[in-house]
Gaussian input, Z-matrix of N, CA and C with variables (Angstrom, degrees):
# hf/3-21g

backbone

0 1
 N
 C     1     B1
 C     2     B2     1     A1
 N     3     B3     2     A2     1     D1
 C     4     B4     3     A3     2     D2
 C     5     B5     4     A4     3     D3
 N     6     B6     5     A5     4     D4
 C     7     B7     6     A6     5     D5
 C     8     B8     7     A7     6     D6
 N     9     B9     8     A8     7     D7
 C    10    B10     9     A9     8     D8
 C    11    B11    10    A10     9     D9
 N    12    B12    11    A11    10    D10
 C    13    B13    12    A12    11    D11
 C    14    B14    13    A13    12    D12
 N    15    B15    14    A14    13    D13
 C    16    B16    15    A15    14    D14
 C    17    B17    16    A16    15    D15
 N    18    B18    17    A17    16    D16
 C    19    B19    18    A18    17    D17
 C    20    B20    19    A19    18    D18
 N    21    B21    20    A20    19    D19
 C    22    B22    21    A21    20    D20
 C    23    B23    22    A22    21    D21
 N    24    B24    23    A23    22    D22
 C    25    B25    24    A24    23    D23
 C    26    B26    25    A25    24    D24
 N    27    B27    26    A26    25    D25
 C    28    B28    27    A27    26    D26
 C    29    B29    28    A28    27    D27
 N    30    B30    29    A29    28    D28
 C    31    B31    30    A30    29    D29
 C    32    B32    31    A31    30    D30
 N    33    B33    32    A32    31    D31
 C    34    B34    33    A33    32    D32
 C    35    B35    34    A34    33    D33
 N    36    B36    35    A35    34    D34
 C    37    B37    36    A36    35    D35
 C    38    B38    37    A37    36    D36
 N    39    B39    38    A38    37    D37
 C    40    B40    39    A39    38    D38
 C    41    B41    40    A40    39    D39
 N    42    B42    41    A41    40    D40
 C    43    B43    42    A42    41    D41
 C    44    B44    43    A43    42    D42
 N    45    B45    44    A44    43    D43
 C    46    B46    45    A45    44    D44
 C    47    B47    46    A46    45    D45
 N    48    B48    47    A47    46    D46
 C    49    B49    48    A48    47    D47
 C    50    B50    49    A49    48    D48
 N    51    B51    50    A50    49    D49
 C    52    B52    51    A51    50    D50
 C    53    B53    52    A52    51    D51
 N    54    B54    53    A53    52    D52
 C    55    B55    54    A54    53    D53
 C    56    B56    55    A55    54    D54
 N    57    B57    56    A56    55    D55
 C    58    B58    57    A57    56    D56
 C    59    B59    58    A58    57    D57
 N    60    B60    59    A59    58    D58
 C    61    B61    60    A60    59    D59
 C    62    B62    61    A61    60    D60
 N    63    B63    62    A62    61    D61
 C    64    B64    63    A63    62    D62
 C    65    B65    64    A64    63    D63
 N    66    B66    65    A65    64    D64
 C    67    B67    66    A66    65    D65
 C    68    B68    67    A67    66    D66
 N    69    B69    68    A68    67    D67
 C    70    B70    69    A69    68    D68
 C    71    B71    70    A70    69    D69
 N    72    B72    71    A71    70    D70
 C    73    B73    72    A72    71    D71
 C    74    B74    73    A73    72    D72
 N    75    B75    74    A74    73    D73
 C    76    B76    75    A75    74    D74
 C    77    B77    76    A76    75    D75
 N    78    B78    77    A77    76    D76
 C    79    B79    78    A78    77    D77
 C    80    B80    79    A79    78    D78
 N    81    B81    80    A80    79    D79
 C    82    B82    81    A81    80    D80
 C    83    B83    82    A82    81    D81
 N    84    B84    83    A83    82    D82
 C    85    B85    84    A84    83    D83
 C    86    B86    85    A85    84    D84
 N    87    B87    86    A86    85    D85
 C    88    B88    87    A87    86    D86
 C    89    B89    88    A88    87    D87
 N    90    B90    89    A89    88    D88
 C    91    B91    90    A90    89    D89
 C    92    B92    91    A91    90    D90
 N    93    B93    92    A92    91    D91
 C    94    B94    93    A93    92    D92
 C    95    B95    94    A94    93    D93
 N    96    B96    95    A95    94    D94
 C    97    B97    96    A96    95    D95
 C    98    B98    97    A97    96    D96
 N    99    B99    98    A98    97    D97
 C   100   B100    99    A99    98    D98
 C   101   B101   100   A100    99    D99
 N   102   B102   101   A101   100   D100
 C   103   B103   102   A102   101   D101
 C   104   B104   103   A103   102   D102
 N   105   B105   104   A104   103   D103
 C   106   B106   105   A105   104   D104
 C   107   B107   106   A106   105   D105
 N   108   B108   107   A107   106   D106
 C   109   B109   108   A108   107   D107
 C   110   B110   109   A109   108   D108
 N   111   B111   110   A110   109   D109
 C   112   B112   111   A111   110   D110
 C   113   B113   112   A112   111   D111
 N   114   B114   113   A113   112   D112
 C   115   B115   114   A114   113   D113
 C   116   B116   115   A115   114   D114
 N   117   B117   116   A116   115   D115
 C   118   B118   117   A117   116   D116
 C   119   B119   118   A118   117   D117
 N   120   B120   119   A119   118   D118
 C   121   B121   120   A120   119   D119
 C   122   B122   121   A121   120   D120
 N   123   B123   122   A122   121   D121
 C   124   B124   123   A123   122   D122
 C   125   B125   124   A124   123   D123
 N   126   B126   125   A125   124   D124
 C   127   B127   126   A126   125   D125
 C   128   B128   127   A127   126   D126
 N   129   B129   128   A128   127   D127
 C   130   B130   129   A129   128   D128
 C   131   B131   130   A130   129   D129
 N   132   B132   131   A131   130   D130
 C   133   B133   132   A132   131   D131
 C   134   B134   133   A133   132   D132
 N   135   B135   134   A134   133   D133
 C   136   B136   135   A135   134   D134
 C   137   B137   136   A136   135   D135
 N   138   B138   137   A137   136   D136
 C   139   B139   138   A138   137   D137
 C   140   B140   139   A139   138   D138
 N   141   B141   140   A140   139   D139
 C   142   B142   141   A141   140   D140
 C   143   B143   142   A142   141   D141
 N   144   B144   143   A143   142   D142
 C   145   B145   144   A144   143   D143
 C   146   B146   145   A145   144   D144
 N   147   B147   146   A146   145   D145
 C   148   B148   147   A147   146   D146
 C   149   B149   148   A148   147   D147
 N   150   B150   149   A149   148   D148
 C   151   B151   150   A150   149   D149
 C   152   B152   151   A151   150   D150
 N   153   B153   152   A152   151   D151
 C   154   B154   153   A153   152   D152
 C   155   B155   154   A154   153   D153
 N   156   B156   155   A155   154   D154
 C   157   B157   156   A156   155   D155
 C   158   B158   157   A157   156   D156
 N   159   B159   158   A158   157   D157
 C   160   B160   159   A159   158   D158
 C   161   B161   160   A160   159   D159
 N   162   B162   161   A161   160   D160
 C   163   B163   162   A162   161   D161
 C   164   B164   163   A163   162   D162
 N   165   B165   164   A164   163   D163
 C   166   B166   165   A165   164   D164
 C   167   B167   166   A166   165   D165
 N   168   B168   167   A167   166   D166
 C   169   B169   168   A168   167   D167
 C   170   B170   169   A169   168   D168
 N   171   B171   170   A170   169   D169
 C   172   B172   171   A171   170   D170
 C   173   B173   172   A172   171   D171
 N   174   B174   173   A173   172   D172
 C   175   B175   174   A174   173   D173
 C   176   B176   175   A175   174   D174
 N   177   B177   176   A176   175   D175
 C   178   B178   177   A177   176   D176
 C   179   B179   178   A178   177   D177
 N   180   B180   179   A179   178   D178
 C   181   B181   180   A180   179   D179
 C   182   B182   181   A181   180   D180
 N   183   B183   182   A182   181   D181
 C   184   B184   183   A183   182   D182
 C   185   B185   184   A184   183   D183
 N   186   B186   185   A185   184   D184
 C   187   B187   186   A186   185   D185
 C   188   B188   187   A187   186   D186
 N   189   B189   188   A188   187   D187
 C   190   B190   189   A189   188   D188
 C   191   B191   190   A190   189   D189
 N   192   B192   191   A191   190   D190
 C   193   B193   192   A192   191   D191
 C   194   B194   193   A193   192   D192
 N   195   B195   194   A194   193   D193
 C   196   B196   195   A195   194   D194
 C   197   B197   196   A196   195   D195
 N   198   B198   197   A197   196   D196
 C   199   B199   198   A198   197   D197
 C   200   B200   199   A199   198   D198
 N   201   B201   200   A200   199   D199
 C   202   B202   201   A201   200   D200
 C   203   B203   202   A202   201   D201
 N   204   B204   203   A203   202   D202
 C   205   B205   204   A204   203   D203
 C   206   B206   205   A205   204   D204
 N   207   B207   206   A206   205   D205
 C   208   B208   207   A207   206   D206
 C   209   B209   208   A208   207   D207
 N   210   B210   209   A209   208   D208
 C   211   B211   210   A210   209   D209
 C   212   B212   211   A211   210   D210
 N   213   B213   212   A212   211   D211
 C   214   B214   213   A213   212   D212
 C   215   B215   214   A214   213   D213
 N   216   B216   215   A215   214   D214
 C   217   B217   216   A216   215   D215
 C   218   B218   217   A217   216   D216
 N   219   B219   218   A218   217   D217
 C   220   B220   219   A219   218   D218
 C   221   B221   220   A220   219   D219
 N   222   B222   221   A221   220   D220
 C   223   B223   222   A222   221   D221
 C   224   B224   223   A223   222   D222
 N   225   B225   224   A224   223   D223
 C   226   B226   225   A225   224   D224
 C   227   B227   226   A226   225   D225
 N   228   B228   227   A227   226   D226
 C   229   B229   228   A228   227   D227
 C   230   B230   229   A229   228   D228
 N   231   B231   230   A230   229   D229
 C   232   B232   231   A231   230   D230
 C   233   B233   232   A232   231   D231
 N   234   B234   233   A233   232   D232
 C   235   B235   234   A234   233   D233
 C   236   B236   235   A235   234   D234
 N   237   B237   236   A236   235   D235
 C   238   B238   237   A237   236   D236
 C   239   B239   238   A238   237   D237
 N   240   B240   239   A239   238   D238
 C   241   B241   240   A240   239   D239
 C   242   B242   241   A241   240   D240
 N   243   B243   242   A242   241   D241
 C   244   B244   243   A243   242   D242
 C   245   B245   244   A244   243   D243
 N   246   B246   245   A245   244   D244
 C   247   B247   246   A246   245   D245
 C   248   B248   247   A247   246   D246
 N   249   B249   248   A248   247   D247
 C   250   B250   249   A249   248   D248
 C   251   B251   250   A250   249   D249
 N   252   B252   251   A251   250   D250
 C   253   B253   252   A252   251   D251
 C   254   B254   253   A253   252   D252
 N   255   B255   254   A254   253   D253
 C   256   B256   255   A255   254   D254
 C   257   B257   256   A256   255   D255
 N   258   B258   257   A257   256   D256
 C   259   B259   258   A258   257   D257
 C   260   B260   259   A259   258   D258
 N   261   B261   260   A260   259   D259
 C   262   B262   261   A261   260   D260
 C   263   B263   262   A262   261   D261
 N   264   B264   263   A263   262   D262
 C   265   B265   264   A264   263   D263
 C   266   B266   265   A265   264   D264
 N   267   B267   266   A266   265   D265
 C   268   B268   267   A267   266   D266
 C   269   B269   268   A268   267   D267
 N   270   B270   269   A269   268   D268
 C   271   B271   270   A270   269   D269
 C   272   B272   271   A271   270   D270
 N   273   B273   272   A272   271   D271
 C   274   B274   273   A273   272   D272
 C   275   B275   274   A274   273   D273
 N   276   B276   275   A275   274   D274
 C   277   B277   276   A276   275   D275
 C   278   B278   277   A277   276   D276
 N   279   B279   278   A278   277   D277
 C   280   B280   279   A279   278   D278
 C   281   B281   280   A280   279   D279
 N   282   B282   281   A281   280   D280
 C   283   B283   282   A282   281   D281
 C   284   B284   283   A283   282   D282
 N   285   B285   284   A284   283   D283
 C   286   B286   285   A285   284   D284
 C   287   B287   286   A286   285   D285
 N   288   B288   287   A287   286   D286
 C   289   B289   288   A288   287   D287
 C   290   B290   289   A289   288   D288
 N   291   B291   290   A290   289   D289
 C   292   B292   291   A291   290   D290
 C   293   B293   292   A292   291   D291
 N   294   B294   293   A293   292   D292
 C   295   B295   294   A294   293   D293
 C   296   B296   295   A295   294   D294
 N   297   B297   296   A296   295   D295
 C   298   B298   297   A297   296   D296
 C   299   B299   298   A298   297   D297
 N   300   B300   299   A299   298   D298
 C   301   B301   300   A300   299   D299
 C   302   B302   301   A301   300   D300
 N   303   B303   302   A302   301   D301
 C   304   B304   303   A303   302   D302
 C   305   B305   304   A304   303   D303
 N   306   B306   305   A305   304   D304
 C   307   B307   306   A306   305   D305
 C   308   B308   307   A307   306   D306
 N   309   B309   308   A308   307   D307
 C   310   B310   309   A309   308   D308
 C   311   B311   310   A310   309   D309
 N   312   B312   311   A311   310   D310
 C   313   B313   312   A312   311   D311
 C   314   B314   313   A313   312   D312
 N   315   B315   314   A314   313   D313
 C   316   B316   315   A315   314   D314
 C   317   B317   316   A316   315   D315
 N   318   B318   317   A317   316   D316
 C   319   B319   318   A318   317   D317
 C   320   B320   319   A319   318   D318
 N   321   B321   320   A320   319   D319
 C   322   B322   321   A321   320   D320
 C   323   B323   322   A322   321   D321

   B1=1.4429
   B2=1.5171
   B3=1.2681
   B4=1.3698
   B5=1.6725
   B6=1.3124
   B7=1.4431
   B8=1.6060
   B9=1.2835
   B10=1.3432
   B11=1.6563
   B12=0.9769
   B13=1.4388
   B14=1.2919
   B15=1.4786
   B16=1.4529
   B17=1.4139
   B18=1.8654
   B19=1.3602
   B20=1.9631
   B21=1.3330
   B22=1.3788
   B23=1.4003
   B24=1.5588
   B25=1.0884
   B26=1.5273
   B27=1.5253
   B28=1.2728
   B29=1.5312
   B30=1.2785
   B31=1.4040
   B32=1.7108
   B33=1.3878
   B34=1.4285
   B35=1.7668
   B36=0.9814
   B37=1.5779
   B38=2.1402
   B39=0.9977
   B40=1.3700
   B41=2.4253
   B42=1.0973
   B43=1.3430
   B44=1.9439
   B45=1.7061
   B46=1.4366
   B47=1.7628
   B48=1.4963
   B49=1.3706
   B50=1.5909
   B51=1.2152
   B52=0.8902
   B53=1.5893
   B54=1.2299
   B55=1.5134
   B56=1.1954
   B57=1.3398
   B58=1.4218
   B59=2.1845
   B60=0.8876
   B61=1.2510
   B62=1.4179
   B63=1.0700
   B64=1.3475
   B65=1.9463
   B66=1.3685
   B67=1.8293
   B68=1.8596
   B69=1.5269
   B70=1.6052
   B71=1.3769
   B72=1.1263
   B73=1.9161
   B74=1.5968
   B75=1.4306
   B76=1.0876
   B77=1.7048
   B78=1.7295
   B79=1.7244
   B80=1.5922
   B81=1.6951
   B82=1.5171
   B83=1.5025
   B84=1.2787
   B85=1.1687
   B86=1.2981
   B87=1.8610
   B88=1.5169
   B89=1.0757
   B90=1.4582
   B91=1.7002
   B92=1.6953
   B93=1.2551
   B94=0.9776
   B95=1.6147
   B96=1.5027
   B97=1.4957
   B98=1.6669
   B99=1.4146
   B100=1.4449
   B101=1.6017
   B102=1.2343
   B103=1.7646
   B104=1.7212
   B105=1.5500
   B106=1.4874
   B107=1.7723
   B108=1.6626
   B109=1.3246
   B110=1.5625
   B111=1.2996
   B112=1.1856
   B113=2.2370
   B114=0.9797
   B115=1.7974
   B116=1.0773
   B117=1.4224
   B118=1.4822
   B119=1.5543
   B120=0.9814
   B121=1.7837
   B122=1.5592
   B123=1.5420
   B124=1.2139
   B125=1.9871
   B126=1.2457
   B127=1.2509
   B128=1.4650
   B129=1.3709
   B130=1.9105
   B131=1.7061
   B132=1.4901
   B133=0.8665
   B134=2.0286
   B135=0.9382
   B136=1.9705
   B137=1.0614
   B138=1.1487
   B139=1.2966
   B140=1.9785
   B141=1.3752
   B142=1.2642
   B143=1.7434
   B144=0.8196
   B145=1.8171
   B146=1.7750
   B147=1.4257
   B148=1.6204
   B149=1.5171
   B150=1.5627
   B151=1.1885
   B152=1.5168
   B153=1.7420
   B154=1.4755
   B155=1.5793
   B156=1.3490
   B157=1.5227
   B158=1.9953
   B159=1.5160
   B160=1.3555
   B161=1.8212
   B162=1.4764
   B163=1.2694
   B164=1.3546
   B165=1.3499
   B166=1.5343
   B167=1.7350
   B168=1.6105
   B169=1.5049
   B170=1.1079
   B171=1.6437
   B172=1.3848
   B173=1.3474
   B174=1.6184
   B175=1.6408
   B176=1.6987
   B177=1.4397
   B178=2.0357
   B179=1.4929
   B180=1.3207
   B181=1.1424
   B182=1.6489
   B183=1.9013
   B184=1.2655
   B185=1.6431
   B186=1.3318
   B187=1.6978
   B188=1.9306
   B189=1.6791
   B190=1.9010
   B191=1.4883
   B192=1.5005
   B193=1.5405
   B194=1.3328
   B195=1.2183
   B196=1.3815
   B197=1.4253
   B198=1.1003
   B199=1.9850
   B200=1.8912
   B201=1.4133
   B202=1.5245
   B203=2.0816
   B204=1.0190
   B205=1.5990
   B206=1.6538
   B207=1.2592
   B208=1.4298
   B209=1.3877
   B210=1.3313
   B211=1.3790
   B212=1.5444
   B213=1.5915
   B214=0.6890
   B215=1.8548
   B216=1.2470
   B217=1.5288
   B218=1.7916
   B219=1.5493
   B220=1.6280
   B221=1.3265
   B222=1.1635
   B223=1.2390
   B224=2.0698
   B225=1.1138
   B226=1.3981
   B227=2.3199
   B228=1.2268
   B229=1.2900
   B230=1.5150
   B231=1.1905
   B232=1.4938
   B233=1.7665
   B234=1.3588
   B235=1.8372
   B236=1.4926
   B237=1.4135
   B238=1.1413
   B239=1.6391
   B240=1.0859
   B241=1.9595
   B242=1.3571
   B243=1.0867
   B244=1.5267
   B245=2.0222
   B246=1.3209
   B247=1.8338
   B248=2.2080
   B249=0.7759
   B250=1.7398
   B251=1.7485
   B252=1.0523
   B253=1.4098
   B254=1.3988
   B255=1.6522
   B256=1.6182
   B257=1.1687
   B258=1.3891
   B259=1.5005
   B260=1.2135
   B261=1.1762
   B262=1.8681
   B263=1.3527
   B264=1.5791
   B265=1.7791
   B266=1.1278
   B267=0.9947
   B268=1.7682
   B269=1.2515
   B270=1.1802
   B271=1.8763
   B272=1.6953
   B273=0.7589
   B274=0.9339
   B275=1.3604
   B276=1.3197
   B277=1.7361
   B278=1.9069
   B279=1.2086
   B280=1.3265
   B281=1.0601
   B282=1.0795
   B283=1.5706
   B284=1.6908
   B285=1.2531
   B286=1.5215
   B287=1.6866
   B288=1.0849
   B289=1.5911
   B290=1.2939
   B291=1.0292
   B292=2.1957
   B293=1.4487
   B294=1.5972
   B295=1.1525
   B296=1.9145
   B297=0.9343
   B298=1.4605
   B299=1.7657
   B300=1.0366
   B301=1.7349
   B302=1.6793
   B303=1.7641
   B304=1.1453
   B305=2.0501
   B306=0.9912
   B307=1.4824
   B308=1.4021
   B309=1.4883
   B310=1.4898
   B311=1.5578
   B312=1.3914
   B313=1.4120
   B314=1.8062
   B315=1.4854
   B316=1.3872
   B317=1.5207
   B318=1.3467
   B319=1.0302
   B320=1.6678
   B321=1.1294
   B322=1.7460
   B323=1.8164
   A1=108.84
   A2=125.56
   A3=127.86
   A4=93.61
   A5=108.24
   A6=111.42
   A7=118.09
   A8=118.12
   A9=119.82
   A10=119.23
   A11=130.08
   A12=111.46
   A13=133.53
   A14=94.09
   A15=97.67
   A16=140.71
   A17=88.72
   A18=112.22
   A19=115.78
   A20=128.43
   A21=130.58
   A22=114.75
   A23=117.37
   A24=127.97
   A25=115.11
   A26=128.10
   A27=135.53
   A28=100.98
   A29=123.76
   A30=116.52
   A31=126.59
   A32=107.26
   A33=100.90
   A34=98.47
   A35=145.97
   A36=129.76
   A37=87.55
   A38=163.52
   A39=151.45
   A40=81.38
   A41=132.66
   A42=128.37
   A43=134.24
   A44=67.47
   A45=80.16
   A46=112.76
   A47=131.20
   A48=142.33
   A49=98.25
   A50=111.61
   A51=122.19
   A52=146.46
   A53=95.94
   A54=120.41
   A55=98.59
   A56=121.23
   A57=137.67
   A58=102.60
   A59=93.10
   A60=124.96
   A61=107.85
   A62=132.40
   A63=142.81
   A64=106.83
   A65=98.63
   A66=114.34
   A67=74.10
   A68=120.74
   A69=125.33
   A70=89.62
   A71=130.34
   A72=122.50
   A73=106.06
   A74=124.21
   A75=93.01
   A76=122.84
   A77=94.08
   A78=102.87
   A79=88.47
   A80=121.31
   A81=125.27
   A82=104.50
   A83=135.26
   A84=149.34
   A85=101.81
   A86=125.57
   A87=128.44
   A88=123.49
   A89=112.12
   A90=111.71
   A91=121.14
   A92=113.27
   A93=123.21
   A94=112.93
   A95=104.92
   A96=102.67
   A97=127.32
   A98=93.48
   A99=98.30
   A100=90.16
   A101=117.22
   A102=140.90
   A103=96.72
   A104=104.01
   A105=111.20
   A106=107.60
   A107=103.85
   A108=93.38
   A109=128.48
   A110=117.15
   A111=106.88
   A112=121.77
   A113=96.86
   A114=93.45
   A115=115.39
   A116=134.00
   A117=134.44
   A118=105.55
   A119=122.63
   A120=106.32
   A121=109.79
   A122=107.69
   A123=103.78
   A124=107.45
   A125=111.44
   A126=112.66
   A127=121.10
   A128=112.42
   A129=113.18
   A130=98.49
   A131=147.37
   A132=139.98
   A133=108.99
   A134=84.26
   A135=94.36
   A136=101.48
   A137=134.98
   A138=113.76
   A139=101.24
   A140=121.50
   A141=113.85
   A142=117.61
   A143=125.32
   A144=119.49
   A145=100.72
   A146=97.79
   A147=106.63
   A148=96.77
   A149=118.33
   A150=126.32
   A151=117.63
   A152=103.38
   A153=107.64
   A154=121.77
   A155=108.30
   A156=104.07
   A157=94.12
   A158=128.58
   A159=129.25
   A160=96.17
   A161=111.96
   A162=97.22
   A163=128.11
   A164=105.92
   A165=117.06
   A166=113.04
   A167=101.71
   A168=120.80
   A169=100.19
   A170=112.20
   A171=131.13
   A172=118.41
   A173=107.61
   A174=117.38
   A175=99.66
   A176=118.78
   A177=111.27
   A178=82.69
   A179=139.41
   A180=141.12
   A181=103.66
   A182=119.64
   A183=129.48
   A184=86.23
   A185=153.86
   A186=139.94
   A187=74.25
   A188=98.46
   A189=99.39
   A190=71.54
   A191=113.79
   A192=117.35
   A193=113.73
   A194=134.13
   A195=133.88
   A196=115.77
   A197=115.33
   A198=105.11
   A199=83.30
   A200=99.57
   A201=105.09
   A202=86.91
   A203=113.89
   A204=108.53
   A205=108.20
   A206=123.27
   A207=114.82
   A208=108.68
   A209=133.80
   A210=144.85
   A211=113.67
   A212=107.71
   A213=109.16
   A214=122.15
   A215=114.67
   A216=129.04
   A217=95.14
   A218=113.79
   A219=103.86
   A220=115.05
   A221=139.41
   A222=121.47
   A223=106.31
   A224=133.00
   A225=143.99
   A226=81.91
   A227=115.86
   A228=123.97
   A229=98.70
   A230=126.48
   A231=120.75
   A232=105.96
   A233=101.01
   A234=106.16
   A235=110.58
   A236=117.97
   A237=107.57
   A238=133.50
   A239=119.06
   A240=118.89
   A241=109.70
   A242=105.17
   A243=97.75
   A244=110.85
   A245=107.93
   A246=105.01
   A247=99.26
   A248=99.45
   A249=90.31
   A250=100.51
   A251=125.48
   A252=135.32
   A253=102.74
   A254=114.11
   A255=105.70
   A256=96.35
   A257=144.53
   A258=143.09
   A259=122.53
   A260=106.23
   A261=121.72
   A262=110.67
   A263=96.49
   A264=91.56
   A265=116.70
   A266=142.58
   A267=141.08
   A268=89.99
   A269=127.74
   A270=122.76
   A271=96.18
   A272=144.37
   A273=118.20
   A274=140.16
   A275=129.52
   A276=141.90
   A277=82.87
   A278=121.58
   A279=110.86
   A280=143.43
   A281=125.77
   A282=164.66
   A283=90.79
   A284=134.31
   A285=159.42
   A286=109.93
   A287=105.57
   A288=117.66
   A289=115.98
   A290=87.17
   A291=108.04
   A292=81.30
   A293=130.94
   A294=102.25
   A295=135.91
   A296=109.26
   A297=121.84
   A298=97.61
   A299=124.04
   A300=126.88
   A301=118.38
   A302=98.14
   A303=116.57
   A304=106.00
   A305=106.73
   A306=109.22
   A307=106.28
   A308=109.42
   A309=118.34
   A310=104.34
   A311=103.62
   A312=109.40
   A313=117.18
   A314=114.87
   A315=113.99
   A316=106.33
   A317=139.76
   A318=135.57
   A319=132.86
   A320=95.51
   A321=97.83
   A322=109.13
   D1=141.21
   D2=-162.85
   D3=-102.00
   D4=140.35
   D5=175.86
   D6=-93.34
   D7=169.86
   D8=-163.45
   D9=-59.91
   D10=149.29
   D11=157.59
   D12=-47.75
   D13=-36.46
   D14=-176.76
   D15=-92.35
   D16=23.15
   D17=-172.88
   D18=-76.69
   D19=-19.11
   D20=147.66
   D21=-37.66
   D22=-63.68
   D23=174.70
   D24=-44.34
   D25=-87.64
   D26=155.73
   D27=-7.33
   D28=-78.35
   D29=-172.75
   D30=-53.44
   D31=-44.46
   D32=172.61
   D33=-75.44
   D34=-52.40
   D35=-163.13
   D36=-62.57
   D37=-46.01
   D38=-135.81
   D39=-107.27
   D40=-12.12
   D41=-149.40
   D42=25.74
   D43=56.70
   D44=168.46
   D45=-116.12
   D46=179.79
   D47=174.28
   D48=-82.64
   D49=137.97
   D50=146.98
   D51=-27.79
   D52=-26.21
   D53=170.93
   D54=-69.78
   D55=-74.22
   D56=-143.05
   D57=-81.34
   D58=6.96
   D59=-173.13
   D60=-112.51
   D61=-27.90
   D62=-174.71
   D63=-100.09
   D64=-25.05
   D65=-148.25
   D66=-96.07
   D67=-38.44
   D68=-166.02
   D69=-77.03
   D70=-64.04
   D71=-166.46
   D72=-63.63
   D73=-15.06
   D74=176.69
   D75=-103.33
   D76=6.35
   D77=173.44
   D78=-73.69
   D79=-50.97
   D80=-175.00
   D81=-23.58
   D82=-66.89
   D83=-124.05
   D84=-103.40
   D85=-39.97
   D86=143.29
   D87=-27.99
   D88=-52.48
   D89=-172.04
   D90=-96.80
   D91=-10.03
   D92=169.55
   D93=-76.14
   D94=-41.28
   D95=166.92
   D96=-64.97
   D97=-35.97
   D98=-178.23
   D99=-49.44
   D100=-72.83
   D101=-148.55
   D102=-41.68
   D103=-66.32
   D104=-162.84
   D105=-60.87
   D106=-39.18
   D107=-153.83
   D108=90.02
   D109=-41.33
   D110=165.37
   D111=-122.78
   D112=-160.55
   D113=-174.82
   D114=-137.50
   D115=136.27
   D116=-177.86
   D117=83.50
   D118=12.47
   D119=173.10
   D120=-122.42
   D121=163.66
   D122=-137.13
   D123=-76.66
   D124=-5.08
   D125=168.64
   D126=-92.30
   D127=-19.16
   D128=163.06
   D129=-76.86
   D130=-28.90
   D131=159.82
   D132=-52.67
   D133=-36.02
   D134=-178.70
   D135=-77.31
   D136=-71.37
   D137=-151.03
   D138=-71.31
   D139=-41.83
   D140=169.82
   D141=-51.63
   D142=-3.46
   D143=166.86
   D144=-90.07
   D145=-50.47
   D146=-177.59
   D147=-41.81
   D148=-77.09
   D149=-174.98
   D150=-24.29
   D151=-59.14
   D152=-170.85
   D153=-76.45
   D154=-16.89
   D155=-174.98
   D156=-91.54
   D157=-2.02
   D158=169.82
   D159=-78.74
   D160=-56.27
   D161=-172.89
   D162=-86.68
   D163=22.24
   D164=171.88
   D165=-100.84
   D166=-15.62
   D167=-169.47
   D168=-69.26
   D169=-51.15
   D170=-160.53
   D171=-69.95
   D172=-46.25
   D173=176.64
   D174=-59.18
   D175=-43.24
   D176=-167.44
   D177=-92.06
   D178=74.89
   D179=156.60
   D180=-151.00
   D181=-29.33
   D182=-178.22
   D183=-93.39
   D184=24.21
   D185=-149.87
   D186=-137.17
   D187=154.59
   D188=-174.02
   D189=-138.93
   D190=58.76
   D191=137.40
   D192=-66.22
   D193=150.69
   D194=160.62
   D195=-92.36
   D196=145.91
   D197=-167.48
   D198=-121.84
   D199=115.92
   D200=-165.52
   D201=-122.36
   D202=-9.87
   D203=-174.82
   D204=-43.67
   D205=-46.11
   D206=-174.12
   D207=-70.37
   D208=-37.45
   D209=150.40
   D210=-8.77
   D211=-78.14
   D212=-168.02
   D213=-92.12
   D214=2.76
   D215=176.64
   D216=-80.18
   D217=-44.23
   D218=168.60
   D219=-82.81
   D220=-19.53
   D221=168.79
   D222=-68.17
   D223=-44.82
   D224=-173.82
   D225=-55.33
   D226=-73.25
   D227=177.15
   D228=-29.96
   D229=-67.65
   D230=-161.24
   D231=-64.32
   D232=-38.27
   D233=-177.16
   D234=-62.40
   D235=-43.35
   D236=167.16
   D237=-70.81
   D238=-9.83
   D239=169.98
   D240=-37.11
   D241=-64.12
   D242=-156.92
   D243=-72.74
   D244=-26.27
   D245=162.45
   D246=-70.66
   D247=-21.49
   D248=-174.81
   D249=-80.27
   D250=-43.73
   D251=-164.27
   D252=-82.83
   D253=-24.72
   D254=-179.49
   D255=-108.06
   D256=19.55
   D257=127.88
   D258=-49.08
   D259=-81.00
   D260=159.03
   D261=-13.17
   D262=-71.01
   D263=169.96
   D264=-57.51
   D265=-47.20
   D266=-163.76
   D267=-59.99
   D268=-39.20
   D269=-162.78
   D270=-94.01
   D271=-73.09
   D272=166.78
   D273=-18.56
   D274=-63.48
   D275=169.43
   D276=-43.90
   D277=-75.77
   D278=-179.42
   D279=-27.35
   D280=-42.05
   D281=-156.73
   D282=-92.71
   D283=-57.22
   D284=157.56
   D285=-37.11
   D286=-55.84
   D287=175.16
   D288=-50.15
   D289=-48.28
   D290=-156.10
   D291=-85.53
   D292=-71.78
   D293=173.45
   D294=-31.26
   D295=-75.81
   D296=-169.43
   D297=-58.55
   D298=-33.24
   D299=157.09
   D300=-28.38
   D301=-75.67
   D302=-173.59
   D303=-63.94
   D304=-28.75
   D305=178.05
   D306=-52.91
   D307=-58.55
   D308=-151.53
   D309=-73.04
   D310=-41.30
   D311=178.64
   D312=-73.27
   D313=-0.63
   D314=148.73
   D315=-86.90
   D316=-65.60
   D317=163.19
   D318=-8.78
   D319=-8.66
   D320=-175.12
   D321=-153.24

């Protein structure tokens, strides 16, 4: 049985090889057959994705990757405050200028 195309994908988002990714869709496709009973219809296609994205859950759950992405999206968040806050200010003082500008130049 030929596996999905989009099984690279599946494998790098779960960080697994491709192999092992290949070795998981095709237990998918065992048990989905057992289950359905039949092949090619659109719920033995279902339940085999169901199957494979469970046993892809399970393997990046046995993996002692560290999942540091939120880590580091708030640390990038915290680095940027102080360029965001001295924007604000810059627009502001600006905002101040142009005001008190346009005043003076009615004023006279």
């Amino acid at each position: 049985m030929n596996t999905p195309k989009l099984l690279p994908w599946y494998a790098s988002k779960a960080g697994v090889s491709e192999e092992r990714a290949a070795v998981l869709w095709r237990k998918a496709v065992r048990k989905a057959t057992a289950e359905t009973g039949w092949v090619g219809t659109s719920e033995y296609w279902g339940a085999t994705m169901t199957h494979f994205q469970r046993l892809l859950e399970e393997e990046r759950d046995t993996l002692c990757a560290p999942q540091v992405t939120a880590l580091v999206r708030s640390q990038n968040r915290m680095w940027r405050l102080p360029l965001i806050a001295m924007e604000d200010m810059c627009s502001a003082i600006n905002a101040n200028w142009q005001r008190n500008l346009n005043t003076h130049r009615r004023a006279a």
